[in-house]
C-alpha positions as CSV (number, residue, x, y, z in Angstrom):
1,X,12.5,32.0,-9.3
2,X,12.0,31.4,-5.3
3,X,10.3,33.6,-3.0
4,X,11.6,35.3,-0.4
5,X,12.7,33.2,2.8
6,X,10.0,32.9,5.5
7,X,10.2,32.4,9.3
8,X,8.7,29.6,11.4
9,X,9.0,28.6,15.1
10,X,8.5,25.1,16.4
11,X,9.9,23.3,19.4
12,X,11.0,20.1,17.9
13,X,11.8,20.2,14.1
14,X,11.6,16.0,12.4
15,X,13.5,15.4,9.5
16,X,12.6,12.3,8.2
17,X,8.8,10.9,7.9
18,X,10.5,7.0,8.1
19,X,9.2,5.0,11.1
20,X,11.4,6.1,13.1
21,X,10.5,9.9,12.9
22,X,6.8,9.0,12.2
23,X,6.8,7.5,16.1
24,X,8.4,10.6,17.3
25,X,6.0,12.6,16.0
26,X,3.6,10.4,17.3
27,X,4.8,10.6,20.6
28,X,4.8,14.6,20.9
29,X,1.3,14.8,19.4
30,X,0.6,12.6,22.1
31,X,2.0,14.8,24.7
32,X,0.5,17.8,23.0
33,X,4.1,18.9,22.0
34,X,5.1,21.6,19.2
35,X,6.7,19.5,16.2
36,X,7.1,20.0,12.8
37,X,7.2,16.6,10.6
38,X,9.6,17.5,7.3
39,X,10.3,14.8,4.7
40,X,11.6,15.6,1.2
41,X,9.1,13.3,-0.5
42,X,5.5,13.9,-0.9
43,X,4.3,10.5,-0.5
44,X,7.1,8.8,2.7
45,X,8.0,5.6,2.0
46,X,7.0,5.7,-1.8
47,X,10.8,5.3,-2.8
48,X,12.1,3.1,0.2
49,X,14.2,0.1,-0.3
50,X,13.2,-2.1,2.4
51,X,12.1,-5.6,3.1
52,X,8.7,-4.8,4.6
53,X,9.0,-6.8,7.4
54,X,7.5,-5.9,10.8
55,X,7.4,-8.7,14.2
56,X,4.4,-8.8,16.2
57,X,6.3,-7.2,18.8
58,X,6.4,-4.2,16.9
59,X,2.8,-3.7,16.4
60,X,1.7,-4.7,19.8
61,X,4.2,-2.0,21.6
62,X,3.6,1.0,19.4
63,X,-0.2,0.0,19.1
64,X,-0.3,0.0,15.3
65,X,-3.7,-1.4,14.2
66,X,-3.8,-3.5,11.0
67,X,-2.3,-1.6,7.9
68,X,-3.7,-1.7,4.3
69,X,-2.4,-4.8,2.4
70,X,-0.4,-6.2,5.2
71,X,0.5,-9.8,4.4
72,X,1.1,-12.1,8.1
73,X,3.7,-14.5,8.2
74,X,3.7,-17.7,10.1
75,X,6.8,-19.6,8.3
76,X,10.0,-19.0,8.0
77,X,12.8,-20.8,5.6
78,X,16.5,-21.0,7.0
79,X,18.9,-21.8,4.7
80,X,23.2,-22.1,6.1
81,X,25.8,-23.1,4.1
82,X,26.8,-26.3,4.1
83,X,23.5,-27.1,5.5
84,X,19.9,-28.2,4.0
85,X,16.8,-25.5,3.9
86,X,15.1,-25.9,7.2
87,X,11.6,-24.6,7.7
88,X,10.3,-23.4,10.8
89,X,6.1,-23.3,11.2
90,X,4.4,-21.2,13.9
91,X,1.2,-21.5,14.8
92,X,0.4,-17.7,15.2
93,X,1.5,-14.8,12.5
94,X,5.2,-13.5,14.2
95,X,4.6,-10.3,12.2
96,X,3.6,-8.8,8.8
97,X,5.3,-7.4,5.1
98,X,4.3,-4.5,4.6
99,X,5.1,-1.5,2.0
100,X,6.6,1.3,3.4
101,X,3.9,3.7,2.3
102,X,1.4,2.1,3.5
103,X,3.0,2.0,6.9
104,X,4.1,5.7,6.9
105,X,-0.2,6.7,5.8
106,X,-1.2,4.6,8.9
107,X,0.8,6.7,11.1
108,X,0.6,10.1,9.9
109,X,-3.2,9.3,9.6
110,X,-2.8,10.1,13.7
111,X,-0.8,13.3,12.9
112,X,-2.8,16.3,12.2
113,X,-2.0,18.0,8.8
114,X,-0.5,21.9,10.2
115,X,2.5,19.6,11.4
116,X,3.4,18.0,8.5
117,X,5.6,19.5,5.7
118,X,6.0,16.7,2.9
119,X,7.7,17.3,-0.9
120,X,10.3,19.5,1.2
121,X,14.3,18.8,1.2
122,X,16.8,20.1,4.0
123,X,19.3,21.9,2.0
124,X,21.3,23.6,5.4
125,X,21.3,22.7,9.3
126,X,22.8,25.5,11.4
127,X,23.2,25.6,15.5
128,X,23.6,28.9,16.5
129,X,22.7,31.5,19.8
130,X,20.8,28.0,21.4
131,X,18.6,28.0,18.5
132,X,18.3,25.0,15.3
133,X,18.2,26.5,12.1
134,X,16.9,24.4,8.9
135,X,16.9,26.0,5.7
136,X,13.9,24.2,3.0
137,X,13.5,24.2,-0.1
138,X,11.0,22.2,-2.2
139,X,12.0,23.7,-5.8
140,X,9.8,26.7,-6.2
141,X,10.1,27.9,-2.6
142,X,12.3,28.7,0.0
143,X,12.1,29.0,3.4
144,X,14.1,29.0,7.1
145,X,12.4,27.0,10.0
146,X,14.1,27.4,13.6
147,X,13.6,24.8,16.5
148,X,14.9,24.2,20.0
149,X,15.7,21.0,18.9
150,X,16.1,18.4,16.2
151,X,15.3,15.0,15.6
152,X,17.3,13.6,12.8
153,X,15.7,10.6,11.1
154,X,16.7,11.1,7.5
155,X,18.7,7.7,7.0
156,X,21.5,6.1,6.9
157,X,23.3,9.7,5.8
158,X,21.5,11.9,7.8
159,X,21.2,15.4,6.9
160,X,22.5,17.3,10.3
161,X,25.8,15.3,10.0
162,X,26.6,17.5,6.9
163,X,26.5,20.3,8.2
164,X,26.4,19.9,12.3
165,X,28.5,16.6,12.9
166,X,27.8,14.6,16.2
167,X,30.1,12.0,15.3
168,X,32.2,10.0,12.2
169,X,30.4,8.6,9.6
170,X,30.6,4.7,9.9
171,X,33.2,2.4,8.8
172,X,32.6,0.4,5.1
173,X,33.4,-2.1,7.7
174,X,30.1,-1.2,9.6
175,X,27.6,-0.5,6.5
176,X,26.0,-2.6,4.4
177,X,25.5,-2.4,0.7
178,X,22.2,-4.4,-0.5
179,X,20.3,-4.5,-3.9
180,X,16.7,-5.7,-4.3
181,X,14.0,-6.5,-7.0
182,X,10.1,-6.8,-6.5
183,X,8.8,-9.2,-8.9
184,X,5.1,-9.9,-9.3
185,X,3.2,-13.3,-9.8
186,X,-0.8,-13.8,-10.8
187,X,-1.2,-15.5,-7.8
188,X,-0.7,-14.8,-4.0
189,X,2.5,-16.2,-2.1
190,X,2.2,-17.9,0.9
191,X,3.1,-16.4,4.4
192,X,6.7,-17.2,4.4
193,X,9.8,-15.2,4.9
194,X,13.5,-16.7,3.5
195,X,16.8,-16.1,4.8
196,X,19.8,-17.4,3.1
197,X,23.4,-17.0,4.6
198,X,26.5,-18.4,2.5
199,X,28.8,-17.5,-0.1
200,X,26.6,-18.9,-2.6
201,X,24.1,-16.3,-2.4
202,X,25.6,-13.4,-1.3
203,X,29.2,-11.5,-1.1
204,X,29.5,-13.3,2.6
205,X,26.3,-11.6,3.5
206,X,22.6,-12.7,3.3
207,X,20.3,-13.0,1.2
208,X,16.0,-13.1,1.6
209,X,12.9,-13.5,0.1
210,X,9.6,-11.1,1.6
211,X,6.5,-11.7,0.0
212,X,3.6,-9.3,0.3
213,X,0.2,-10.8,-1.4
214,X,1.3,-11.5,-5.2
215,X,4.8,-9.2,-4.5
216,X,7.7,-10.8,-3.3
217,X,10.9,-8.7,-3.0
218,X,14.0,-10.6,-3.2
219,X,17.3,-9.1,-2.5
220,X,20.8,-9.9,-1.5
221,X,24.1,-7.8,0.4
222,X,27.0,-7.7,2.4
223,X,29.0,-5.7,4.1
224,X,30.6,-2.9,2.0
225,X,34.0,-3.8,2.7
226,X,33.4,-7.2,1.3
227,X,30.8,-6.1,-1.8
228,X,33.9,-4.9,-3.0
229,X,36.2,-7.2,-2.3
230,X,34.4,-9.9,-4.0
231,X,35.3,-10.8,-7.4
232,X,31.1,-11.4,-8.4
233,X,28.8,-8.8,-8.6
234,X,26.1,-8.6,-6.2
235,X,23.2,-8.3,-9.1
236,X,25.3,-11.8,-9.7
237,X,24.3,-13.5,-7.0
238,X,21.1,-11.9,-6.9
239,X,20.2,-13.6,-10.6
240,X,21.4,-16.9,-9.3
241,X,19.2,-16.5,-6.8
242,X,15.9,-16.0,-8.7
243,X,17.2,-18.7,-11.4
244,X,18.9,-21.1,-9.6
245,X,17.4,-22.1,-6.3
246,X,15.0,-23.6,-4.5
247,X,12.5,-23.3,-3.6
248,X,12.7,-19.5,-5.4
249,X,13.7,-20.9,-9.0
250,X,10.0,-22.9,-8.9
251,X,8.2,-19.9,-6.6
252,X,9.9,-17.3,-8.8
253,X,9.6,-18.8,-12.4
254,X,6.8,-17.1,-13.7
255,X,7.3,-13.6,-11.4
256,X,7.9,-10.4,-13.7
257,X,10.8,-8.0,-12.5
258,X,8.8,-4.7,-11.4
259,X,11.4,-2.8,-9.5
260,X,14.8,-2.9,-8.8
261,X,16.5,-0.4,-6.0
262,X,19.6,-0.5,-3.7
263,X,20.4,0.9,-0.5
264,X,23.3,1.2,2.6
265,X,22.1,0.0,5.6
266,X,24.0,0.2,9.2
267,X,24.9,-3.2,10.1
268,X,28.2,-1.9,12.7
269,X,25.9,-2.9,15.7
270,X,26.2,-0.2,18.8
271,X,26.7,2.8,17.3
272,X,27.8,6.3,19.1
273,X,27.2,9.1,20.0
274,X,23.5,9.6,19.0
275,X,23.4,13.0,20.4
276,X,25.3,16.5,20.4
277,X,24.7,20.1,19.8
278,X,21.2,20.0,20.3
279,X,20.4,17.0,17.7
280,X,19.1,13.7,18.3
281,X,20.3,10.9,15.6
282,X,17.5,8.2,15.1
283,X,16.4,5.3,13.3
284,X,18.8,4.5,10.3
285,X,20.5,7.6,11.3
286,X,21.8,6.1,14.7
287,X,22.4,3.0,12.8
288,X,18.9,2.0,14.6
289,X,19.2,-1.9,12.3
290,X,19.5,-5.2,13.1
291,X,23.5,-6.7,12.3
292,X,22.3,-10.2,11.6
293,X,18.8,-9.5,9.9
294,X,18.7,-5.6,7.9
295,X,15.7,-5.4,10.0
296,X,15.3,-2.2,10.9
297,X,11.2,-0.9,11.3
298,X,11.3,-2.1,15.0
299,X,14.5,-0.9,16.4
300,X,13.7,2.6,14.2
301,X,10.3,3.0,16.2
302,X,11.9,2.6,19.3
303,X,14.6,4.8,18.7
304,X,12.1,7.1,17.6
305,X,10.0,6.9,20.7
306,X,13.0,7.9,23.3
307,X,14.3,10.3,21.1
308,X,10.4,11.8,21.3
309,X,10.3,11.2,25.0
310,X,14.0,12.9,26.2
311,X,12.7,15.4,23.8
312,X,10.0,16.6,26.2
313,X,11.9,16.3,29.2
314,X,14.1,18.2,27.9
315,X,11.4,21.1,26.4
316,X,10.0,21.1,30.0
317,X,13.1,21.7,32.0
318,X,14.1,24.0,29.2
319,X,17.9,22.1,29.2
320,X,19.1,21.4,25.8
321,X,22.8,20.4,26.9
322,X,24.6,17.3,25.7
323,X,24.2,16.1,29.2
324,X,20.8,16.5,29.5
325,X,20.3,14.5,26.1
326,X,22.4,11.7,27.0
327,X,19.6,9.9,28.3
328,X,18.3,9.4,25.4
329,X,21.3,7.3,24.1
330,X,21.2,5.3,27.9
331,X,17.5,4.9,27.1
332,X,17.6,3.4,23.8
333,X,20.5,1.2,24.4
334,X,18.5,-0.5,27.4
335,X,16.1,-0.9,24.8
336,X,17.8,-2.6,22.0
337,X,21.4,-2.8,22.9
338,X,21.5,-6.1,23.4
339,X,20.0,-7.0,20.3
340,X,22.4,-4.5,18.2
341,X,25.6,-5.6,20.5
342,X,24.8,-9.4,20.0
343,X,23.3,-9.5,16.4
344,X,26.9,-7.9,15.2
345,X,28.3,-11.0,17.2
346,X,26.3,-13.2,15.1
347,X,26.6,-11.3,12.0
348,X,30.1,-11.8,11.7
349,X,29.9,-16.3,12.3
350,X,27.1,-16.9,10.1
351,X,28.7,-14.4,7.2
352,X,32.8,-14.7,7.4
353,X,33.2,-18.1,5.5
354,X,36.8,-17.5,6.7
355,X,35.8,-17.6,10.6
356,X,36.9,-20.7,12.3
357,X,33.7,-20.6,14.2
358,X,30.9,-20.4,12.7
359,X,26.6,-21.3,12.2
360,X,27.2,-24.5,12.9
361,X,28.5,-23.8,16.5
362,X,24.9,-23.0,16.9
363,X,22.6,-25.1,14.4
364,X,22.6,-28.8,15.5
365,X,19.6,-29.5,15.8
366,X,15.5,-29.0,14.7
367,X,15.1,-27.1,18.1
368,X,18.4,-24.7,17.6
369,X,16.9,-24.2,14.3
370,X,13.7,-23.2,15.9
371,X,15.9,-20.5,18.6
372,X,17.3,-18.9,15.3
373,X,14.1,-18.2,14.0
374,X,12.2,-16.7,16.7
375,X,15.2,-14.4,16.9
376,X,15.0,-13.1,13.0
377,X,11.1,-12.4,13.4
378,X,11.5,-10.5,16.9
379,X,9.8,-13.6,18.9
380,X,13.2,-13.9,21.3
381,X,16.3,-11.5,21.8
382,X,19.1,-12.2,20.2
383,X,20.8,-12.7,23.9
384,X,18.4,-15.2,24.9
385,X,19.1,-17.1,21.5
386,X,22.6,-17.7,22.1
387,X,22.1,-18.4,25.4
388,X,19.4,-21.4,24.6
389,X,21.4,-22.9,21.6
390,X,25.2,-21.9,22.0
391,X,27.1,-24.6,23.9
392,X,28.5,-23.9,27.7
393,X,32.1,-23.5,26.5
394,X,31.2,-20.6,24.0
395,X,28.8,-18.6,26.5
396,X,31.7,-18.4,29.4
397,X,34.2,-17.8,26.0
398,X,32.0,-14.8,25.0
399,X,30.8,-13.9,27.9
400,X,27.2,-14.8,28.2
């Protein structure tokens, strides 16, 4: 039977111990802030389907020192329909694969224990005489915790929304639907990362290839609206995949299956609001994810920074009004609105097969192919890619 409902105060109350409300927290410990960290697993990141994949850009901003098991990655294979596999070397690591534990036990190493609340779910969000309360409950207790504020990094369907809506939940036009396996080899894979785009290996979606030491997880998506509408599966193309081509068939052909997960991501670009009724929407939440590349541990980080920062400016001017919070929105989209804004741009010519314009308006050459990649690993914006490869006719037509 539960116990009887206790009481805590905080300032700021975290749901979500992903990167992107790791970094918040980060950010108020830093500031000597009152937070509490609330995550409904015991071990964050332990259940997570996600690539891995983190760009040097990442790691050099938020100061993240090497994490246990990282694997760097210096090559990267581009594969377009109707096109041949192109590989593009670097001569330094653009970033590392990582598992998502591991990441999440580097930062909350920095986070001291009192703040953190792990193995808890959020089972009620309430906004009510200028306070936040969030009801817990981890199956043999129960308790209330009341903030001034919330910072809502649960996911993709975040937790507030269903009970304290900011705004509509996406579009099937704006989400992605994406499955993945993990399959393990006796010996180590080399430093590359695959990205496959084409009908052939994905419902007009993409498709990729992360190892991490002897792990590589291999996975394959599209937009919901087209999973659906296609007449294969998606564990379909994700078996030809593994079976079928190269270089995987020969990489893959001794690789055990270990795990297999799914997961939505937000793929709709610019997202909004973020922000309303005392709660801040972050990370996956905000749809805080790359259009043209699922990568989301970077933008998540940074959308879990300003959410941390407008956070205090808000505790010290004691102004919890939607207009005092709609900086953080302004903040984050001079961040990474660009990349969100132009990624969706790209998203829909290198996925529609039905799009009279399409990669190959961009890809005609070694050096174009070289522009794409910097832009998937984090080494250029997505802006400054189009502008370098796309012909003058298209920038004036899009208006670059």
């Amino acid at each position: 039977m539960a116990q009887d409902m206790d009481t805590h105060d905080t300032d700021v109350l975290i749901i979500g111990a992903g990167p992107a409300g790791l970094i918040a927290a980060r950010t108020l410990h830093s500031a000597h802030q009152q937070f509490v960290l609330v995550d409904r697993e015991r071990t964050p990141g332990l259940s997570k389907p996600c690539g891995g994949f983190i760009p040097s850009r990442g790691l050099k901003e938020f100061d993240i020192g090497p994490i246990d098991g990282q694997h760097e990655i210096n090559r990267i294979r581009l594969k377009f329909r109707d096109a041949d596999m192109v590989t593009v070397r670097f001569d330094e690591p653009t970033g590392v694969n990582i598992r998502r534990e591991t990441l999440a036990e580097t930062l909350l190493a920095s986070l001291p224990e009192h703040r953190r609340l792990l193995g808890k779910s959020v089972t009620k969000v309430d906004v009510k005489n200028g306070r936040c309360v969030v009801s817990l409950d981890d199956c043999s207790t129960r308790e209330t915790l009341t903030s001034k504020l919330i910072i809502d990094a649960s996911g993709v369907n975040p937790v507030s929304q269903r009970f304290v809506p900011v705004r509509q939940r996406p579009a099937n036009s704006q989400m992605g639907y994406a499955i993945q396996y993990h399959l393990k080899r006796s010996s180590e894979f080399e430093g590359t990362n695959d990205f496959f785009y084409g009908g052939e290996y994905s419902p007009k979606g993409y498709a990729w290839c992360f190892p991490c030491h002897d792990t590589a997880v291999v996975g394959t998506g599209g937009i919901v609206d087209r999973v659906r509408a296609s007449e294969r599966k998606v564990e379909e193309y994700l078996t030809n995949l593994i079976q079928n081509v190269e270089p995987l068939k020969s990489e893959l052909r001794d690789a055990e299956i270990v795990r297999k997960e799914s997961a939505l991501m937000p793929l709709g670009g610019i997202i909004t609001p973020s922000y309303g009724r005392r709660i801040l929407l972050t990370g996956d939440a905000a749809c805080h994810c790359s259009p043209i590349s699922g990568e989301g541990i970077y933008y998540s980080m940074i959308g879990g920074e300003e959410a941390a920062r407008t956070a205090i400016d808000s505790l010290n001017k004691n102004d919890f009004s939607d207009k005092q919070l709609a900086q953080y929105e302004r903040h984050w989209r001079k961040r990474m609105g660009s990349d969100l804004k132009w990624g969706l741009y790209l998203q829909e010519r290198f996925t529609d097969e039905s799009s009279t314009s399409s990669s190959s308006d961009f890809l005609s050459s070694d050096s174009t192919y070289r522009t794409v990649a910097e832009m998937l690993v984090g080494v250029r914006s997505v802006r400054s890619a189009i502008l370098k490869v796309a012909p003058s006719y298209l920038r004036s037509k899009i208006g670059l």
